[in-house]
Jmol script that loads the backbone (N, CA, C; Angstrom):
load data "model"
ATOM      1  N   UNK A   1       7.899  -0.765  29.366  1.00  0.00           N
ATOM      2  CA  UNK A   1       7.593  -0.837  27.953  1.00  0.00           C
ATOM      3  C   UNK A   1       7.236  -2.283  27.588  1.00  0.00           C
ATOM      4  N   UNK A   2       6.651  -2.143  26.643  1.00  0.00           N
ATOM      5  CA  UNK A   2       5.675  -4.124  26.335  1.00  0.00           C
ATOM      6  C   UNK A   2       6.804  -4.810  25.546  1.00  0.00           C
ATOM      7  N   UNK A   3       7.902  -3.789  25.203  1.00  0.00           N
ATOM      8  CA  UNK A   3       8.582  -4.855  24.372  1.00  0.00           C
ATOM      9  C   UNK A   3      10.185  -5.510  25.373  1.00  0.00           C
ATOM     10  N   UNK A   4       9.824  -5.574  26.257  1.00  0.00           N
ATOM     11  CA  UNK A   4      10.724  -6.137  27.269  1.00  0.00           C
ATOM     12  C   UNK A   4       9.671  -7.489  27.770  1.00  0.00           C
ATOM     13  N   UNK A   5       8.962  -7.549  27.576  1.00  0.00           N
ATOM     14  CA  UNK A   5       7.700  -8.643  28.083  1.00  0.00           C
ATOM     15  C   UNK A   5       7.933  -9.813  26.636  1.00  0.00           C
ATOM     16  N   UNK A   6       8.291  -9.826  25.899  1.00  0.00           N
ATOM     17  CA  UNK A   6       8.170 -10.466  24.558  1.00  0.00           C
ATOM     18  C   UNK A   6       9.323 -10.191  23.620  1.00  0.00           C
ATOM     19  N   UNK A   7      10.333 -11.371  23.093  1.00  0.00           N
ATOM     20  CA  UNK A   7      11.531 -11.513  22.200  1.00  0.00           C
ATOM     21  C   UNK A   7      11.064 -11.418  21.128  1.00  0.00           C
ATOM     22  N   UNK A   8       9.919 -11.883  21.100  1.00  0.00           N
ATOM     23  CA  UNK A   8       9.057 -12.107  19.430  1.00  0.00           C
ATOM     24  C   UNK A   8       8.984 -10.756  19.124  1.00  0.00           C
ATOM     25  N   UNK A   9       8.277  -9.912  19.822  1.00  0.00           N
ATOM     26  CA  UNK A   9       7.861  -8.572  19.572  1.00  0.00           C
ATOM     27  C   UNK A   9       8.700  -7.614  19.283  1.00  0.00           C
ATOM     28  N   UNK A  10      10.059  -7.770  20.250  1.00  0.00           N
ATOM     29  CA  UNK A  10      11.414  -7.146  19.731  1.00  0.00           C
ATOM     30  C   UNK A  10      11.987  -6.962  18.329  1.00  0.00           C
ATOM     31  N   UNK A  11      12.031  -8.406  18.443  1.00  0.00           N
ATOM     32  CA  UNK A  11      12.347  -8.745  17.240  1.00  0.00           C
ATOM     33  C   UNK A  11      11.654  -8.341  15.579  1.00  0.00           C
ATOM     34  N   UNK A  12      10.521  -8.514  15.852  1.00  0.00           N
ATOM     35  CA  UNK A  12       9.310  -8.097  14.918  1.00  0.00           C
ATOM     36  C   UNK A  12       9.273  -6.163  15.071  1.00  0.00           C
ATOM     37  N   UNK A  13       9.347  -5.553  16.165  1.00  0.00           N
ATOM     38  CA  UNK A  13       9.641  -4.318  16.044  1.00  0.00           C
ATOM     39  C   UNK A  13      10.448  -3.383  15.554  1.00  0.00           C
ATOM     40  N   UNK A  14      11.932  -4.311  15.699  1.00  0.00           N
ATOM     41  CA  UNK A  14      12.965  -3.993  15.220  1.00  0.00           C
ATOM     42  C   UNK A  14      13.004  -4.145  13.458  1.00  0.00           C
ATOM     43  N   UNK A  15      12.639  -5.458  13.436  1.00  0.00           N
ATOM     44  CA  UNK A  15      12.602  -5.477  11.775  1.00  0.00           C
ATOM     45  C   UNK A  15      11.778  -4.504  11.037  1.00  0.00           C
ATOM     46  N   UNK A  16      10.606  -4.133  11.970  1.00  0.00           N
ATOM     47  CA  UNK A  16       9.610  -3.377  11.213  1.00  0.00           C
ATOM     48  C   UNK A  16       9.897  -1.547  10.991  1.00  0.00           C
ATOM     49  N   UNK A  17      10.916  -1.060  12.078  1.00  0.00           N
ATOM     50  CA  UNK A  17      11.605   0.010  12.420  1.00  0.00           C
ATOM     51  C   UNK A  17      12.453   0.289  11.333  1.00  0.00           C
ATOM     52  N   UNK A  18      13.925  -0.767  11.113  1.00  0.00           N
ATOM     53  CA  UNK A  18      14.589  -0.727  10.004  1.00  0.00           C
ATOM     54  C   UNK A  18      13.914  -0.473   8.784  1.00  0.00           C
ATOM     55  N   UNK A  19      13.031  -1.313   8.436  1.00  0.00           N
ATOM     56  CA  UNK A  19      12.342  -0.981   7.504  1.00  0.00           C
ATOM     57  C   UNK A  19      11.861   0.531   6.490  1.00  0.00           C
ATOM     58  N   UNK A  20      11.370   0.661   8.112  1.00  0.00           N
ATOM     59  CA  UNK A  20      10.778   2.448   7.909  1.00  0.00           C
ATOM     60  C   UNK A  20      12.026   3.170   7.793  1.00  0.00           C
ATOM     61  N   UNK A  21      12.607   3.281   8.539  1.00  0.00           N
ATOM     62  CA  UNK A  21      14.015   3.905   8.378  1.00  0.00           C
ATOM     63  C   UNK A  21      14.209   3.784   6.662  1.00  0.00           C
ATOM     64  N   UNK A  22      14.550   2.615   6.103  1.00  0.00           N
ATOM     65  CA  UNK A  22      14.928   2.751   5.232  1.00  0.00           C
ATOM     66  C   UNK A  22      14.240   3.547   3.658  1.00  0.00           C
ATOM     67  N   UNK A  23      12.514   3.136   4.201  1.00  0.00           N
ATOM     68  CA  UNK A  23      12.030   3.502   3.235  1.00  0.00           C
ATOM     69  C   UNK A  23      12.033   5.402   3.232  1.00  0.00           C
ATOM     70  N   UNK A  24      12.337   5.753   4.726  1.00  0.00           N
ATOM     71  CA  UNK A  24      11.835   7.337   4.538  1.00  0.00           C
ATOM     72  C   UNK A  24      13.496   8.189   4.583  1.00  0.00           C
ATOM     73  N   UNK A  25      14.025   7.081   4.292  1.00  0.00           N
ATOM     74  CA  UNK A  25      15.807   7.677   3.803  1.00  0.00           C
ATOM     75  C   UNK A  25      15.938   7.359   2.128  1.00  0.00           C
ATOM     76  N   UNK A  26      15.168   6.738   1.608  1.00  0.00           N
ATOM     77  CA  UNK A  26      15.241   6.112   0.614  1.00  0.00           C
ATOM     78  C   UNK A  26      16.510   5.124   0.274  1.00  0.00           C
ATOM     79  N   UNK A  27      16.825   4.690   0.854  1.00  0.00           N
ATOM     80  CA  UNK A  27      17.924   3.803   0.947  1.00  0.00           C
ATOM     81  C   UNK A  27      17.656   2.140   0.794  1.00  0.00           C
ATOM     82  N   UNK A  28      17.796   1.850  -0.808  1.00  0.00           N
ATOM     83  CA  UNK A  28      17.653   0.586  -0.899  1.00  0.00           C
ATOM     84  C   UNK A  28      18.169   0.147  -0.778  1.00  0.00           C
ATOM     85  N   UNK A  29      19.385   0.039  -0.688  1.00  0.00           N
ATOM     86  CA  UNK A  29      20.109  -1.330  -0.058  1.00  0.00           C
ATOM     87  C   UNK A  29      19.959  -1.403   1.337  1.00  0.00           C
ATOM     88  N   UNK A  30      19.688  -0.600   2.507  1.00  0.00           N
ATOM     89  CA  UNK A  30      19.264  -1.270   3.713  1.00  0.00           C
ATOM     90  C   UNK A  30      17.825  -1.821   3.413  1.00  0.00           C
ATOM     91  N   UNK A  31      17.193  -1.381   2.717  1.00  0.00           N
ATOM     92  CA  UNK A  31      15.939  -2.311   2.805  1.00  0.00           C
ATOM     93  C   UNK A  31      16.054  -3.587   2.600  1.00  0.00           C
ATOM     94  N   UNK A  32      16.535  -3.883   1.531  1.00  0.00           N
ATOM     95  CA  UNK A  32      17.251  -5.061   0.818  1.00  0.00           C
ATOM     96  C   UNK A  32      17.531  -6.305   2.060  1.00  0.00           C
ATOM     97  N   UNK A  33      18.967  -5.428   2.198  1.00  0.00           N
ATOM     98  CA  UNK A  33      19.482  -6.222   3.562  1.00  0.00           C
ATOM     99  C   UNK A  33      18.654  -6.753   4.879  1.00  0.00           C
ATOM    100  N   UNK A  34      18.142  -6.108   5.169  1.00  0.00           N
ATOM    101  CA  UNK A  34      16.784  -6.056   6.659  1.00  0.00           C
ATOM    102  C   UNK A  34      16.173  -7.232   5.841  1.00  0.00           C
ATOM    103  N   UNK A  35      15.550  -7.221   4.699  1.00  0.00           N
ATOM    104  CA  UNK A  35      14.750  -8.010   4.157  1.00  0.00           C
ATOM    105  C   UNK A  35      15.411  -9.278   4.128  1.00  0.00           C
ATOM    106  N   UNK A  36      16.558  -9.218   3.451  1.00  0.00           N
ATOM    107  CA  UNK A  36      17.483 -11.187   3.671  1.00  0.00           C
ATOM    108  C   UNK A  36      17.795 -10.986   4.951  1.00  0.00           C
ATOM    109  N   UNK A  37      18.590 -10.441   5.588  1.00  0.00           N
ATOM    110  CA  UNK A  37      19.325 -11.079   6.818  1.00  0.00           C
ATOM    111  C   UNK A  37      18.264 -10.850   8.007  1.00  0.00           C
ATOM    112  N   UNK A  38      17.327 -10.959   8.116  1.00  0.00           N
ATOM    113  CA  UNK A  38      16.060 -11.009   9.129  1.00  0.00           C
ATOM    114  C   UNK A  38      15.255 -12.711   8.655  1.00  0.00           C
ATOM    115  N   UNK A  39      15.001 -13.001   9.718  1.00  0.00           N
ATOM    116  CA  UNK A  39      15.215 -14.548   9.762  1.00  0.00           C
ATOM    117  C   UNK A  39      14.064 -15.144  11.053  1.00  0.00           C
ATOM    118  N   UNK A  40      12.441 -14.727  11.049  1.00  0.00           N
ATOM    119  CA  UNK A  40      11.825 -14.948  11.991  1.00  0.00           C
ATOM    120  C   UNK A  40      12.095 -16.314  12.610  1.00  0.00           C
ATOM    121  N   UNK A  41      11.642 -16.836  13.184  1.00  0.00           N
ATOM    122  CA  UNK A  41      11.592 -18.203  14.050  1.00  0.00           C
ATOM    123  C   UNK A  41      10.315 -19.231  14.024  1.00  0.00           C
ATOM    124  N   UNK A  42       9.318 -17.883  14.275  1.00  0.00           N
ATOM    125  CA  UNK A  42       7.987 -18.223  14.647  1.00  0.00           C
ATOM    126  C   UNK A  42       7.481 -17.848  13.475  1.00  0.00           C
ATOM    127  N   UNK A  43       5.974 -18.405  13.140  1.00  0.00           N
ATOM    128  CA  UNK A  43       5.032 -18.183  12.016  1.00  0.00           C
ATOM    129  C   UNK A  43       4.164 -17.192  12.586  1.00  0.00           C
ATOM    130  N   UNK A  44       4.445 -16.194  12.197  1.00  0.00           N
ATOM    131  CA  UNK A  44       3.243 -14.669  12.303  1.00  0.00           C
ATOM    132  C   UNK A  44       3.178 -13.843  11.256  1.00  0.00           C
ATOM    133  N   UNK A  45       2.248 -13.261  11.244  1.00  0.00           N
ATOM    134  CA  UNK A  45       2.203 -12.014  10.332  1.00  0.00           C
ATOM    135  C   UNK A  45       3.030 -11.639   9.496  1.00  0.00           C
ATOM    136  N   UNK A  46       4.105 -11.371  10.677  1.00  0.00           N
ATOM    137  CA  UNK A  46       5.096 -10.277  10.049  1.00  0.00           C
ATOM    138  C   UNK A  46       6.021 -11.349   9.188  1.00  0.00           C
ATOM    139  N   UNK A  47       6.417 -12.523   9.212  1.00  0.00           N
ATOM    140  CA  UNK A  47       6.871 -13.814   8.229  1.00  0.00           C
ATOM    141  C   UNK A  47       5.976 -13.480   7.130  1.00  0.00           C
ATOM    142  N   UNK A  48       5.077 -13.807   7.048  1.00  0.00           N
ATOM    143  CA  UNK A  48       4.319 -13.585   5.906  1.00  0.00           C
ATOM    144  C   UNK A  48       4.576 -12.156   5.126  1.00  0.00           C
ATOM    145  N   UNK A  49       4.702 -11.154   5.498  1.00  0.00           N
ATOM    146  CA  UNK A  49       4.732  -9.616   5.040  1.00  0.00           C
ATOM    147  C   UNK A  49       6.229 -10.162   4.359  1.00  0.00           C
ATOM    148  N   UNK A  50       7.046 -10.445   5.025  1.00  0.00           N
ATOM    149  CA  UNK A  50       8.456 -10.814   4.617  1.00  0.00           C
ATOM    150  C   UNK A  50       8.437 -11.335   3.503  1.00  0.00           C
ATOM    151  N   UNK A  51       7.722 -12.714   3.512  1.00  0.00           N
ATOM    152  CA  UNK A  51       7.903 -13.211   1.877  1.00  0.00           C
ATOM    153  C   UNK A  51       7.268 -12.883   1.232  1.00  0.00           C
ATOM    154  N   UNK A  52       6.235 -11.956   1.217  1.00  0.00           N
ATOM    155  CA  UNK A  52       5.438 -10.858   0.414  1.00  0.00           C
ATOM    156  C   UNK A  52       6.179  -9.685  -0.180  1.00  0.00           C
ATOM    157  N   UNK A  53       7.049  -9.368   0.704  1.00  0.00           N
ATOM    158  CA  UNK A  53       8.368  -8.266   0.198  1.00  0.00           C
ATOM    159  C   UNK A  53       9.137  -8.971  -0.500  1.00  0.00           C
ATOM    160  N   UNK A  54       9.670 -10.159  -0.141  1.00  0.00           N
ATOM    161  CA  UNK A  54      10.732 -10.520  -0.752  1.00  0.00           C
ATOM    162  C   UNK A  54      10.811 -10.907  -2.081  1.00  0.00           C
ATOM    163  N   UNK A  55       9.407 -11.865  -2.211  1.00  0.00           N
ATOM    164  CA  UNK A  55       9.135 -11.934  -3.952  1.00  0.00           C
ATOM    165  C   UNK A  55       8.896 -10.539  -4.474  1.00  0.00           C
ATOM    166  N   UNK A  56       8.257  -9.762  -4.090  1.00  0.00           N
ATOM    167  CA  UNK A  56       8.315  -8.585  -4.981  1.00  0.00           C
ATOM    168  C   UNK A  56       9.589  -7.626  -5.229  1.00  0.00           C
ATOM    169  N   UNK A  57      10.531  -8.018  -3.820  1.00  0.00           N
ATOM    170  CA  UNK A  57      11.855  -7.540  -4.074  1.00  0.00           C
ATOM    171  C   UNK A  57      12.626  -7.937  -5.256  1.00  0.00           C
ATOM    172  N   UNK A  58      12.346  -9.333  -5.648  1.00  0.00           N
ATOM    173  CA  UNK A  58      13.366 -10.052  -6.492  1.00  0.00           C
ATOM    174  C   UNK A  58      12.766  -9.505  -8.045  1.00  0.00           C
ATOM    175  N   UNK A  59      11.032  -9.314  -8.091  1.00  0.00           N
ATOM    176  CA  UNK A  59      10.485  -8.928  -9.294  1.00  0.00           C
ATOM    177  C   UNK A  59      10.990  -7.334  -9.575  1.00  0.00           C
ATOM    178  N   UNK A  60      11.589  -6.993  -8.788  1.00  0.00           N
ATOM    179  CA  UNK A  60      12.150  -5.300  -9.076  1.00  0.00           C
ATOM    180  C   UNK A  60      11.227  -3.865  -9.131  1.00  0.00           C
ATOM    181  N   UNK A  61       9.918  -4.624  -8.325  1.00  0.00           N
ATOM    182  CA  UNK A  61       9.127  -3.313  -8.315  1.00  0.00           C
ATOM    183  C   UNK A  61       9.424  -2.776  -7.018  1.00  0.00           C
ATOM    184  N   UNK A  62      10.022  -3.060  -5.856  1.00  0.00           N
ATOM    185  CA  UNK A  62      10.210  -2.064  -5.017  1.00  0.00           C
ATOM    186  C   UNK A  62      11.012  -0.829  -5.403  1.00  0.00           C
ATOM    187  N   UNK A  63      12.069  -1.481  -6.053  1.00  0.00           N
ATOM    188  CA  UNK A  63      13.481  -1.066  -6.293  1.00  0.00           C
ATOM    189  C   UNK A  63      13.090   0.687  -7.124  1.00  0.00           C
ATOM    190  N   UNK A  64      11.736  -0.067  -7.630  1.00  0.00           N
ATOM    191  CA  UNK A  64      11.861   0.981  -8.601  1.00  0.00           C
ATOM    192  C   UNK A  64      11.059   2.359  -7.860  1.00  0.00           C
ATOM    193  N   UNK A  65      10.533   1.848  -6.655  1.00  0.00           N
ATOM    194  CA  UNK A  65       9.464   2.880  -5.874  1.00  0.00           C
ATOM    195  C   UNK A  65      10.324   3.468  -5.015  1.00  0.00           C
ATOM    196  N   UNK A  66      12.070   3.078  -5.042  1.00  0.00           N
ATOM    197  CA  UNK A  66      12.687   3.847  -4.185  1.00  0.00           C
ATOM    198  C   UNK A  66      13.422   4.951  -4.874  1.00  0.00           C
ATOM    199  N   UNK A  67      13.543   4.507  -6.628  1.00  0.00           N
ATOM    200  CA  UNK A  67      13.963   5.084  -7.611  1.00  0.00           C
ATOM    201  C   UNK A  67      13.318   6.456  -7.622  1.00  0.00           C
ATOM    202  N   UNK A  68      11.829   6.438  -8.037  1.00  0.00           N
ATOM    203  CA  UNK A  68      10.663   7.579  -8.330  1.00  0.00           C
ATOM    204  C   UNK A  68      10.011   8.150  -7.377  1.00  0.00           C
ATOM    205  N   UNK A  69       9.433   9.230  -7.044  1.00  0.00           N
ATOM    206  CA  UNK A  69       9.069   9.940  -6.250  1.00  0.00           C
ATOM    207  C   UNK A  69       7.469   9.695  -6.824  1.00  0.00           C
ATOM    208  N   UNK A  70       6.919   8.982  -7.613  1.00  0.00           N
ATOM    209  CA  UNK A  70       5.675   8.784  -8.376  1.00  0.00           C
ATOM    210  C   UNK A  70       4.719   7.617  -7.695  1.00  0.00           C
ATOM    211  N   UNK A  71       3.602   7.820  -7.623  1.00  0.00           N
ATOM    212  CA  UNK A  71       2.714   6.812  -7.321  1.00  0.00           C
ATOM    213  C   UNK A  71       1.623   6.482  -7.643  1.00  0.00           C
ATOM    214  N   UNK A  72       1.255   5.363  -8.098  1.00  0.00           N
ATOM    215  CA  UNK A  72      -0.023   5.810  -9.032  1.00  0.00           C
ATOM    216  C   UNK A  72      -1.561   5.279  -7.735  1.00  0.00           C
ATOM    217  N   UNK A  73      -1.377   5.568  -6.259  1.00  0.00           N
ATOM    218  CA  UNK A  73      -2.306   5.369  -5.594  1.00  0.00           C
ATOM    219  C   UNK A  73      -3.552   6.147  -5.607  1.00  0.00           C
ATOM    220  N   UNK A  74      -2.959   7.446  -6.060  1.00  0.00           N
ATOM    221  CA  UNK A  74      -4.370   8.180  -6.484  1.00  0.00           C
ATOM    222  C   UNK A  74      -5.659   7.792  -7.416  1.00  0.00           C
ATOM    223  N   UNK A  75      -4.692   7.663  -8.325  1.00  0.00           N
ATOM    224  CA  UNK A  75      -5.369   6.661  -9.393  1.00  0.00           C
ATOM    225  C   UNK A  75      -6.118   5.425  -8.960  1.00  0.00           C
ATOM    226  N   UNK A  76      -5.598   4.954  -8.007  1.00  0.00           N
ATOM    227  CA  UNK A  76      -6.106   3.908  -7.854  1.00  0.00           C
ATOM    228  C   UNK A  76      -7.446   4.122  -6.964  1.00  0.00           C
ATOM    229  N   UNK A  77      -6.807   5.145  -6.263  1.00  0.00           N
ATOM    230  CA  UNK A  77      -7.876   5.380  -5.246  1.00  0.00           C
ATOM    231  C   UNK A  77      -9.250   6.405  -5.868  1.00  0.00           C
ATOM    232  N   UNK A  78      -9.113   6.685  -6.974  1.00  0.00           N
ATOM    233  CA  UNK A  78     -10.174   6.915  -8.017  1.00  0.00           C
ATOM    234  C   UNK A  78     -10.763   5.953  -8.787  1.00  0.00           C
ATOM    235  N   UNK A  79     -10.184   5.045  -9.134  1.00  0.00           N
ATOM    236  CA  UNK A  79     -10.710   3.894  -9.598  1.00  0.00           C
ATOM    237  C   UNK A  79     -11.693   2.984  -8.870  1.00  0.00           C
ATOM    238  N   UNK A  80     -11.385   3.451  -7.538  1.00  0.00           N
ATOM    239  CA  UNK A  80     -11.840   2.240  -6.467  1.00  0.00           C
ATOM    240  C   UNK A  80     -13.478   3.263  -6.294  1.00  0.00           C
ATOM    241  N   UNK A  81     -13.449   4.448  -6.422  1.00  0.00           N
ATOM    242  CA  UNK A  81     -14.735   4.745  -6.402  1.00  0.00           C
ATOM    243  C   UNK A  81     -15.451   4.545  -7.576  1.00  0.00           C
ATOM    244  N   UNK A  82     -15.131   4.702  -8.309  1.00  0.00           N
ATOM    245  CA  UNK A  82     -15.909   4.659  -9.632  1.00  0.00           C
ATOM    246  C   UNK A  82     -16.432   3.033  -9.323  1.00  0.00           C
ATOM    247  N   UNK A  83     -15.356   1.976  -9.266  1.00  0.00           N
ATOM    248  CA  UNK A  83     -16.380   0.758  -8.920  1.00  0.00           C
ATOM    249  C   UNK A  83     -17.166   0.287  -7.844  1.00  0.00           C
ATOM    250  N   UNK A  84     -17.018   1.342  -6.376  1.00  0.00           N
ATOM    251  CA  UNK A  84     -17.973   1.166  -5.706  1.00  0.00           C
ATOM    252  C   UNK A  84     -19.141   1.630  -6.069  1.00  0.00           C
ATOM    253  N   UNK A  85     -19.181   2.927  -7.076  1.00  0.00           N
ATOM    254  CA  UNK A  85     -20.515   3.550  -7.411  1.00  0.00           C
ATOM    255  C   UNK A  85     -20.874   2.460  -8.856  1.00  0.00           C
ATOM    256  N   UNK A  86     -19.907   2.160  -9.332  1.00  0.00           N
ATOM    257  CA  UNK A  86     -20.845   1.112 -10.152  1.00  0.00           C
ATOM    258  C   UNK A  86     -21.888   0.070  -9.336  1.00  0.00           C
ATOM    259  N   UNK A  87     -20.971  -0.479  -8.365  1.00  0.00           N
ATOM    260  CA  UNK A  87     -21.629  -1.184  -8.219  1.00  0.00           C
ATOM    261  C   UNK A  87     -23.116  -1.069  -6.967  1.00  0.00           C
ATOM    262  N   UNK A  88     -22.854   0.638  -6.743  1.00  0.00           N
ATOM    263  CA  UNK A  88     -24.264   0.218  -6.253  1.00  0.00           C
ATOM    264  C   UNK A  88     -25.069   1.126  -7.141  1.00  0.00           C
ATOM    265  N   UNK A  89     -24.856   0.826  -8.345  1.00  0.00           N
ATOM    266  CA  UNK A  89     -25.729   2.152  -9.288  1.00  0.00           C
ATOM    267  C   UNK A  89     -26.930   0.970 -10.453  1.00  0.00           C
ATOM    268  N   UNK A  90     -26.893   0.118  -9.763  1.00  0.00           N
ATOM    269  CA  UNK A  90     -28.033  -0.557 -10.839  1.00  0.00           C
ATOM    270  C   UNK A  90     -29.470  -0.102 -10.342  1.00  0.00           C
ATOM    271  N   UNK A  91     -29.799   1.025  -9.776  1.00  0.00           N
ATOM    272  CA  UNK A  91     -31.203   1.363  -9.777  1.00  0.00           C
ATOM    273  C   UNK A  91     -31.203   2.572 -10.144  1.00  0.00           C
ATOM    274  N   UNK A  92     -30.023   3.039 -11.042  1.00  0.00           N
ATOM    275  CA  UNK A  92     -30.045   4.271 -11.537  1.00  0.00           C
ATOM    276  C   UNK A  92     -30.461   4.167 -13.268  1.00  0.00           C
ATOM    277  N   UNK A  93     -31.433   5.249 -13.512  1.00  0.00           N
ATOM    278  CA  UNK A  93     -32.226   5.164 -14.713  1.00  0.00           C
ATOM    279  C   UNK A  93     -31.561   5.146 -16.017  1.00  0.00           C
ATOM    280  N   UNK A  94     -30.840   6.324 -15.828  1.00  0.00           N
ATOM    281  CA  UNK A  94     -30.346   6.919 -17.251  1.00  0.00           C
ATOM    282  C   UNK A  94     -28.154   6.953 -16.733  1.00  0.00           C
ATOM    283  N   UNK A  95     -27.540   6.983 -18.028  1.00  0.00           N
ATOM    284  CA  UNK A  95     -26.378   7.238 -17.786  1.00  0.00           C
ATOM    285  C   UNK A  95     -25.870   8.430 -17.243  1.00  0.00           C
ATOM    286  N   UNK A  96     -26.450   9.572 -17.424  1.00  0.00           N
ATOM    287  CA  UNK A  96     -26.649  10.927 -17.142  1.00  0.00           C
ATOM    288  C   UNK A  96     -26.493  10.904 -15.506  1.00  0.00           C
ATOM    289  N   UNK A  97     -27.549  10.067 -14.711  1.00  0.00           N
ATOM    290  CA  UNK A  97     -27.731   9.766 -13.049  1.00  0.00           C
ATOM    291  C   UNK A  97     -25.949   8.957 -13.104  1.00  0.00           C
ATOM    292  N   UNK A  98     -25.868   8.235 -13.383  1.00  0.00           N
ATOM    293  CA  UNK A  98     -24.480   7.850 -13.005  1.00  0.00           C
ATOM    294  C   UNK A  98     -23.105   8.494 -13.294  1.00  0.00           C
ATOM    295  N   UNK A  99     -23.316   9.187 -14.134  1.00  0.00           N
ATOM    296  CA  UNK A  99     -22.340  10.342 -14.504  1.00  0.00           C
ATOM    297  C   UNK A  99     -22.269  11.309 -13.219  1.00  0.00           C
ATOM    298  N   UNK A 100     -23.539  11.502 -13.376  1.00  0.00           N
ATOM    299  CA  UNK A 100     -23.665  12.995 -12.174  1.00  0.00           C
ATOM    300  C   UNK A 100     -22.969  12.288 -10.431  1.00  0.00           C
ATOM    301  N   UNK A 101     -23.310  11.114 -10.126  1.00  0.00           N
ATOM    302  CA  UNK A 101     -22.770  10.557  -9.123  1.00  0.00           C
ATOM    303  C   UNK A 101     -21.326  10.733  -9.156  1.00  0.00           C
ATOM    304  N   UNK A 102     -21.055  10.301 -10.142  1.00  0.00           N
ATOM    305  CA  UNK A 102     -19.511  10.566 -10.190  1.00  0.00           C
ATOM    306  C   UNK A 102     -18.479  11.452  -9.976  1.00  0.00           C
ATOM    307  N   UNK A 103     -19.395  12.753 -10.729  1.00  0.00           N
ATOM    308  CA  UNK A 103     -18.680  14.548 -10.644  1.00  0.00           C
ATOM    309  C   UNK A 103     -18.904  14.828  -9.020  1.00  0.00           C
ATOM    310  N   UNK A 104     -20.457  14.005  -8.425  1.00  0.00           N
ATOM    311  CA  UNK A 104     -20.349  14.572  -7.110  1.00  0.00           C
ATOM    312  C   UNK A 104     -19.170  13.879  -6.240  1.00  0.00           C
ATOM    313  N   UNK A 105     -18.875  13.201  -6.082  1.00  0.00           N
ATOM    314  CA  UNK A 105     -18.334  12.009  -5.725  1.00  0.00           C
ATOM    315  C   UNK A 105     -16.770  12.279  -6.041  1.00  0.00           C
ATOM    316  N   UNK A 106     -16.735  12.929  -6.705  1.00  0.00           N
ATOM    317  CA  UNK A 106     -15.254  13.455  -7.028  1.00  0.00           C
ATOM    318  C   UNK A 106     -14.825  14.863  -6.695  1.00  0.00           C
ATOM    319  N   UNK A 107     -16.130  15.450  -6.264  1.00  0.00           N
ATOM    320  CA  UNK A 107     -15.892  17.068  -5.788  1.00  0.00           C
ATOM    321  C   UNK A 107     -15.452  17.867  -7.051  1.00  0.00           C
ATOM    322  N   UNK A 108     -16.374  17.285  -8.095  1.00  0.00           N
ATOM    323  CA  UNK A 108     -16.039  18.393  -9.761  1.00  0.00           C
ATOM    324  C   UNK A 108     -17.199  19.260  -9.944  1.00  0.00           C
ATOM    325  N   UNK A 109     -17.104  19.907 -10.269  1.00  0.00           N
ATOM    326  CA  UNK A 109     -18.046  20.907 -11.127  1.00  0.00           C
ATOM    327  C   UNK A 109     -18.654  20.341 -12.237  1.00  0.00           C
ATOM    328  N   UNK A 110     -20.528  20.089 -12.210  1.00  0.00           N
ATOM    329  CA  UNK A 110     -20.773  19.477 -13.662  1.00  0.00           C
ATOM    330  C   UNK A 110     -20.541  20.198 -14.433  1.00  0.00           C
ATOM    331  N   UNK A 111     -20.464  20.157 -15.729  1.00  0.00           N
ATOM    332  CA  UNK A 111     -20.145  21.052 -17.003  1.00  0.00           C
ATOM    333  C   UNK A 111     -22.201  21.340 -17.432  1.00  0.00           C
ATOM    334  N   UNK A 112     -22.064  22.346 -17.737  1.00  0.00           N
ATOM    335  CA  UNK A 112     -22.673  23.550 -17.910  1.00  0.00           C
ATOM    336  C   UNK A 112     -23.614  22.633 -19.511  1.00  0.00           C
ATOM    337  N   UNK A 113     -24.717  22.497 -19.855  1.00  0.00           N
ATOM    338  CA  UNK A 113     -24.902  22.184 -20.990  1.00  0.00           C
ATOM    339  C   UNK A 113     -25.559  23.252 -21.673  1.00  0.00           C
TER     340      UNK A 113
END
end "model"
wireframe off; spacefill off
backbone 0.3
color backbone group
């Protein structure tokens, strides 16, 4: 196995394992914990992800995604089309052409005029 070849990787595997564990138990306080008492050495990636969690840990939005079963990624991930089709819709004529991109693009049914 590759993670007998590398301490770094162990280490970084392990933290990244707990993690999951915790998030698909919903159990915030091991997340919490994994998050302070994990303590890289080396500057990689996964350091960085760390203090990326950790400020957002202290701002209380994880806390609250372990709270709710809600996510607003859909949304988001609707949003994100609408501005890719904006932005490649400047050779479209009328608002009507960019509308209609949209219903297709979303797998809707146009409405009937």
């Amino acid at each position: 196995m590759l993670l007998a070849y590398s301490s770094e990787l162990q280490e970084n595997y392990r933290f990244y394992q707990e993690l999951l564990h915790a998030l698909k138990t919903k159990n915030f306080a091991q997340f919490r914990n994994t998050l302070k008492e994990t303590i890289f050495e080396y500057r990689n990636p996964m350091k960085i992800s760390q203090k990326t969690l950790h400020y957002h840990l202290e701002e209380g939005h994880i806390e609250t995604a372990f709270l709710y079963n809600y996510s607003n990624g859909p949304l988001e991930g609707s949003n994100n089309k609408v501005e890719n089709i904006k932005r490649t819709a400047y050779g479209f004529i009328s608002f009507n052409s960019f509308r209609n991109r949209l219903v297709l693009s979303q797998k809707m049914k146009p409405k009937k005029k």
